[in-house]
N, C-alpha and C positions, 0 to 999 in steps of 0.2 A: 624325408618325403611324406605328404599330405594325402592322402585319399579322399575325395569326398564324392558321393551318388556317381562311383564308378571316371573319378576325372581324379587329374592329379593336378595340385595347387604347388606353381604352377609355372612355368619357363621363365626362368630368371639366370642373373649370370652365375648360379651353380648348377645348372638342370638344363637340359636341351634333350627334345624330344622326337624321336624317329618312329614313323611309323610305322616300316619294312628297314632290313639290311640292304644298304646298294653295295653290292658286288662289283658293277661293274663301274660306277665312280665313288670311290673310298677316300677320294680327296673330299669330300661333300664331307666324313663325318671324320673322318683323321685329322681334319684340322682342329676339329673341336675336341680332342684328347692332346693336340698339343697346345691349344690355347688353356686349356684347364691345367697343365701339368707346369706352362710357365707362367699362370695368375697364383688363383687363391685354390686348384683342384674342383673338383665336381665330379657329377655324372651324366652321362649319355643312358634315357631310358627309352628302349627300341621295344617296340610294341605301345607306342599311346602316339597319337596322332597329332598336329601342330595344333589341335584345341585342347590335348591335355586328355582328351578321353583314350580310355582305355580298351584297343584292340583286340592285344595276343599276338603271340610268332607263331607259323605252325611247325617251323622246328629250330627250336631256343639251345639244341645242342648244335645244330650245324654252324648254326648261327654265332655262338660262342667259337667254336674252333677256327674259324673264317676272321673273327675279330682279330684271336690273339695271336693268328699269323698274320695280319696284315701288321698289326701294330710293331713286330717284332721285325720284318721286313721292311717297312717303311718311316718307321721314325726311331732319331737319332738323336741322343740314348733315347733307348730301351725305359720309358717310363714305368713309375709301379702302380698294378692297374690290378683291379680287381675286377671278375665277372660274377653277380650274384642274380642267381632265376629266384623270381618274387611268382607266387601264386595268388591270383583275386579272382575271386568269383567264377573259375575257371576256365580264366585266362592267364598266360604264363607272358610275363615279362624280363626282359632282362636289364640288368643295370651295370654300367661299365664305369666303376669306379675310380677315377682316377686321382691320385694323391698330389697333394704340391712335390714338385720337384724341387731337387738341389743340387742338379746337374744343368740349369739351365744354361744358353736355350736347347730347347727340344722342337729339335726341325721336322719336318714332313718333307720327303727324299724321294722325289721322281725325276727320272729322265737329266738325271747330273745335274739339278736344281736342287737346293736345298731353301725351306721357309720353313720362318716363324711364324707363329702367331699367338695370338692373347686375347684374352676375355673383356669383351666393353658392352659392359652392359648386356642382353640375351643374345648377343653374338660376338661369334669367336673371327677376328681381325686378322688381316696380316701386319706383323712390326713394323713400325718406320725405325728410322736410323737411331732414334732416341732411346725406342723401349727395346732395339736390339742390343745397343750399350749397356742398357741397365740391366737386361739377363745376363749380356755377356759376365758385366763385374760379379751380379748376383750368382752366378756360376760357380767364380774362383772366388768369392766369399770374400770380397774387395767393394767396396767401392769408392764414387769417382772423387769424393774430398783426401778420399786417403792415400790415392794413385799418386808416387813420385814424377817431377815433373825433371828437365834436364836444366834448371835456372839454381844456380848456386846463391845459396841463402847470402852469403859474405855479401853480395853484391847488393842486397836491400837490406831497408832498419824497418823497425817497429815500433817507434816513439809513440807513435799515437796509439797504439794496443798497450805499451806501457804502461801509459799517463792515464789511459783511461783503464785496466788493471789498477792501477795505485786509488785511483777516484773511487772506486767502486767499493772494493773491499778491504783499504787501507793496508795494504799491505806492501812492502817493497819487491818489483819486478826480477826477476832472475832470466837471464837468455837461458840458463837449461831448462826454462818450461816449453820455448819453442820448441824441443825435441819430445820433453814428455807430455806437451798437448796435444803432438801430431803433427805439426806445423811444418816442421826439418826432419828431416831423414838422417841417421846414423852419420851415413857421409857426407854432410852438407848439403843436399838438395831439399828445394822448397816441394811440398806437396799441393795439391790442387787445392788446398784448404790453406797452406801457408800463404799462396798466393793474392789469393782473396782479404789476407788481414795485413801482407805490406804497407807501407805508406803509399807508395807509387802506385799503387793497387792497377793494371793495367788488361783486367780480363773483360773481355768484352760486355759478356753480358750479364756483369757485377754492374747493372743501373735500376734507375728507380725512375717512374714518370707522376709527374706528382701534377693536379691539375686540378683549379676550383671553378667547376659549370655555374653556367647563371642561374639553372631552374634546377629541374627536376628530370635533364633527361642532357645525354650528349649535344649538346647545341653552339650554342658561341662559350666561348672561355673566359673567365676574368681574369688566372691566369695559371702559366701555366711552365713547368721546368723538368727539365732532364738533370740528374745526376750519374758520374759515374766514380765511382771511390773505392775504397774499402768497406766492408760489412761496416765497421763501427762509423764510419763516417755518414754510410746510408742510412741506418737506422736513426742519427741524430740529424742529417737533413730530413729524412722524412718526418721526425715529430715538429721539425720547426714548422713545417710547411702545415700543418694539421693545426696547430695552435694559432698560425698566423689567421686561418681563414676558417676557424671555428668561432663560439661564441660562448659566454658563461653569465647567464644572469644572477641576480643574490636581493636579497630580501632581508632587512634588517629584523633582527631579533631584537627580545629585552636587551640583555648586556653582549651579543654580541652576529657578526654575520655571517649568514647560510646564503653559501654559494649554489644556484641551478643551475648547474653544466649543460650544454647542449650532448655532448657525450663523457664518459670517463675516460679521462688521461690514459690512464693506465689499460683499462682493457684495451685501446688501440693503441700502447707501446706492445702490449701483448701478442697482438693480431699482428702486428708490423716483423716483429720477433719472429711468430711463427711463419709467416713466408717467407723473409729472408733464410729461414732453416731449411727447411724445409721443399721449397722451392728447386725442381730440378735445373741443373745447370750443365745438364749436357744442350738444353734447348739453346744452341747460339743464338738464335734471334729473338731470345726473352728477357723480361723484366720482370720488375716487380711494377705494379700500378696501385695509385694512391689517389680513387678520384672521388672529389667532393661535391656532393648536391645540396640543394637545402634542407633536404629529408633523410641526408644518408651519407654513411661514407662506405667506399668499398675499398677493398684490398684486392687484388688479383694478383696472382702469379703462376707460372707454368710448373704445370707436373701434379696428378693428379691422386689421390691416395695410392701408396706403396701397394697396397694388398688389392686393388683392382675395382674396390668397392665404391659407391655412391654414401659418402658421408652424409647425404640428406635422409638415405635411409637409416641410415645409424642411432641407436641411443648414443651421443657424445660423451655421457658420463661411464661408457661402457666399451670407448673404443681404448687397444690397447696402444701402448705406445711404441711405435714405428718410424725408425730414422734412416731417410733416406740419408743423412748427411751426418753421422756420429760425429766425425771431428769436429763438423763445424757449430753442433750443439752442444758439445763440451766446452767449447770456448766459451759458448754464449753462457754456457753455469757458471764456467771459472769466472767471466763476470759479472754473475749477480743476477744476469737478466733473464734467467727463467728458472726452474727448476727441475733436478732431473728427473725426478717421477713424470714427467710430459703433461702435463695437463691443463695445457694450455687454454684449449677450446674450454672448459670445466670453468677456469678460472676468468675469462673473458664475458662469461654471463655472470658469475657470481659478480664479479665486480660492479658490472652494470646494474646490478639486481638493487646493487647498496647505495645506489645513488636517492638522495630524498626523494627525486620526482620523478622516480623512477616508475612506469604502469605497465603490468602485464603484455604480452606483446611487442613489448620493443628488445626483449634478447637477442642477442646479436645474433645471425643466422650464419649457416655455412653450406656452400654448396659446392658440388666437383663436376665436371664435364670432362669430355675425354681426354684432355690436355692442362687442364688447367683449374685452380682451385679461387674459391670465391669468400670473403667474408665481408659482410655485409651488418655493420652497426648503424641503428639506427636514431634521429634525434630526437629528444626526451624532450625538446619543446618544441615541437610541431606535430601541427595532424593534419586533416584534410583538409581541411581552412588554412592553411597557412601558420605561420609562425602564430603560437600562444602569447598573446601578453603576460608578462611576467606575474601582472595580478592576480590572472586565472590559475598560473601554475603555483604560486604561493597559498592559494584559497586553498585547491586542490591537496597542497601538499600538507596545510594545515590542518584538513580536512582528514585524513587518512587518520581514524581512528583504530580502527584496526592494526595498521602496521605501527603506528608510531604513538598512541595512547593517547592523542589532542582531543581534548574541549571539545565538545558536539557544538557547543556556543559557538565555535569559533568562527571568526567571517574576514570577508578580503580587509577592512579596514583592520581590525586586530593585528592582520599579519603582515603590513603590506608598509607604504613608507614609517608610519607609527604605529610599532607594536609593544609600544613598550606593557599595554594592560592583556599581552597573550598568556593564556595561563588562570584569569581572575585572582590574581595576587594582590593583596593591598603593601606588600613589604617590595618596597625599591629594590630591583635586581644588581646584585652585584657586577659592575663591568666588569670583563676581564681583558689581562692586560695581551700587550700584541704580540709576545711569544703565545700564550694562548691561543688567540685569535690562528697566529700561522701554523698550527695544529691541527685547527678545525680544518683552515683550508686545505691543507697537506691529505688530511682524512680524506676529505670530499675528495681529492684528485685519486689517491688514491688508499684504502681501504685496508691492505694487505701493508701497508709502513712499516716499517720499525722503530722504535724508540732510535739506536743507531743511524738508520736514516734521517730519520727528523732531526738530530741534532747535527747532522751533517749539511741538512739544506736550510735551515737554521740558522746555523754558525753560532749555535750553545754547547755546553756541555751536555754531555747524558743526562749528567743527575739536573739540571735544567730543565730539561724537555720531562723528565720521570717528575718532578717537584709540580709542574705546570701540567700534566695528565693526570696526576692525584686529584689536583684542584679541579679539574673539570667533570673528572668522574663523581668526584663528593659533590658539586653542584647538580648533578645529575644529564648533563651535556654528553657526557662523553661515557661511552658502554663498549665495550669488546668480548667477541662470539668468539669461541673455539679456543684451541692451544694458544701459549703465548707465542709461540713459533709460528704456526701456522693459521690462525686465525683472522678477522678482519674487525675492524675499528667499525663504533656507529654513531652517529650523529643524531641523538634521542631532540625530537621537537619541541613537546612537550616534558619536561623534566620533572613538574609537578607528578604525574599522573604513575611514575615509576619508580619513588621514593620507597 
């Protein structure tokens, strides 16, 4: 809590402010001790008024003893609640602390009714049938990917979570991982997360709506598809559908070419990743959505941060990591496609950040509403005018002395169909050959590769792809930031300038 010239900064969804006790309707502030007890906790401070300024009780003990018989009487469980009298300026306030529960939900009990309710945003809500499931599970410390369902595994296969297990991480498939990923239950039943990775995949609202606008706003569609599948099946429809109706410019170099992506591959197989995880799927009439502008791509899908909060307000590099779907995010690690540390959002601007043409401002944004979460990347060759001619974005990119150590000299002809005098070299640049070349573009797509990977999209050896990364780093092309584990590849412009 904040004080400032007698006000407190200031009602938001941890603080809710009363300016008297009402005795005689307690539903008015009991809901808001069980909306705190089944969000992220908070407190009720009585004695400041709905501006925040500070009143005073004129009796902070009646006051107190009235609370914690009401609380104790009327909600079920028994939340843990703290009552602490604050002194300012002498005025006496009380604050009604109430901790997150783990007995949720915590009803409010009148007249043989029982409600929940929850924290959205500076008010406390009554449940729909969605966020009363997910206290329910949150409750018995279950949830809904890991609930056994009554469909006996025998009767479905998992070839495609095999094959694409084997892809991924080279390794051969075992049916006992079904059981130790969560998938199958001891006794043969599928769980809500087995379900979802069958072939036949048949839950409802396992779809994706994938759609490319003509402009810049919901209007007519160029075009436009539903899928419904298994997770792995969604997630590789939806990048087809992203690459189909995206776009990649490229600018030739001395010896070799620099692709301009309209976005990075990879941070929106990322963003794609993290809603199909994440995504609640108790919402039966939800999706994931995948819709394309000339300026943007969004991700949307239902269910809204676990802990209550507005990810717009959040430092992202500072939120912890939170799954509402454990099963279904271990899966996604056993294949490769995310990692478990969570950091997702973190790694979805890093990525974009490494793209050549890349300009301040175009990080990919995130935002929550009360049902539903939003990612929003944005295209690195457009602005208010319209689509960038390729020329301007290669000048531009040439031009980034700062980030990339380029020739101040440097101009749109230098960099643009004939570049071969970029740099002011008089010695003929060494071409490099097209394992090279499909390095650099691998890099460009995405940043975070592995030598491993690369030789697998490739189709070289290791020591190929390691033999052909030597060579590009000794020309001074090719640089890499951080662990070799965890680090990201860079695509140096000027090579001169970093020798």
């Amino acid at each position: 809590m904040q004080i400032h010239t007698n006000t407190l900064i200031a009602e938001c969804s941890a603080y809710d402010f009363k300016e008297m006790l009402e005795r005689k309707k307690v539903k008015s502030w009991l809901k808001s001790v069980s909306a705190f007890a089944n969000t992220d906790g908070g407190s009720l401070f009585y004695g400041v008024n709905d501006d925040g300024v500070i009143v005073g009780l004129e009796n902070p003990q009646a006051d107190a003893d009235f609370i914690s018989e009401m609380i104790k009487a009327r909600l079920d469980p028994v939340p843990e609640v703290q009552l602490i009298p604050i002194e300012h300026e002498g005025h006496t306030l009380l604050e009604v602390k109430v901790k997150t529960g783990t007995l949720t939900p915590y009803y409010y009990y009148q007249d043989g009714t029982r409600t929940a309710y929850v924290r959205v945003g500076n008010e406390s809500v009554e449940c729909n049938s969605q966020q009363l499931l997910s206290l329910v599970l949150k409750g018995t410390h279950m949830t809904w990917d890991s609930l056994p369902t009554q469909v006996n595994a025998s009767k479905h296969s998992f070839i495609i979570l095999a094959n694409t297990f084997h892809e991924q991480t080279h390794q051969e498939w075992n049916d006992k991982y079904l059981e130790s990923f969560g998938l199958v239950t001891p006794d043969g039943k599928l769980t809500n997360a087995g379900l979802l990775f069958v072939d036949n995949c048949t839950v409802f609202q396992s779809r994706i709506f994938c759609t490319r606008w003509t402009g810049l706003y919901k209007d007519d569609a160029i075009s436009s598809v539903e899928h419904r599948a298994n997770l792995v099946l969604l997630l590789k429809y939806g990048m087809d559908f992203f690459k189909n109706y995206t776009m990649s410019g490229w600018v030739k170099m001395p010896n070799y070419r620099l692709n301009l992506p309209d976005y990075s591959d990879r941070a929106i197989f990322e963003g794609l990743v993290n809603h199909l995880i994440h995504r609640d799927y108790t919402v039966m009439g939800g999706e994931v959505h995948i819709d394309i502008y000339d300026d943007r791509v969004e991700l949307v899908s239902p269910g809204a941060m676990l802990d209550g909060t507005q990810i717009q307000d959040r430092d992202i590099y500072k939120v912890p990591s939170m799954r509402r779907n454990p099963v279904i995010a271990d899966m996604f690690t056993q294949l490769d496609y995310m990692e478990k540390r969570g950091s997702g959002l973190r790694k979805m601007r890093e990525l974009t950040e490494k793209l050549p043409n890349f300009l301040p401002g175009k990080e990919p944004q995130y935002q929550t509403e009360a049902t539903s979460f939003y990612t929003t990347f944005y295209n690195l060759n457009w602005d208010e005018n319209g689509k960038i001619p390729v020329e301007e974005v290669a000048d531009r990119v040439n031009g980034s002395v700062e980030k990339f150590g380029v020739n101040e000299e440097s101009s749109v002809e230098k960099f643009g169909v004939n570049a071969d005098k970029l740099g002011n070299t008089s010695k003929t640049p060494k071409k490099i050959n097209k394992t090279a070349q499909k390095i650099i573009d691998l890099v460009i797509s995405d940043p975070s590769i592995t030598a491993d990977n690369m030789a697998n999209k490739v189709g070289v050896t290791k020591r190929a792809i390691e033999k052909n990364i030597k060579s590009l780093r000794d020309m001074g092309i090719l640089a890499h930031e951080g662990s070799d584990k965890a680090g990201y590849w860079r695509i140096v412009i000027n090579p001169q300038t970093e020798q």
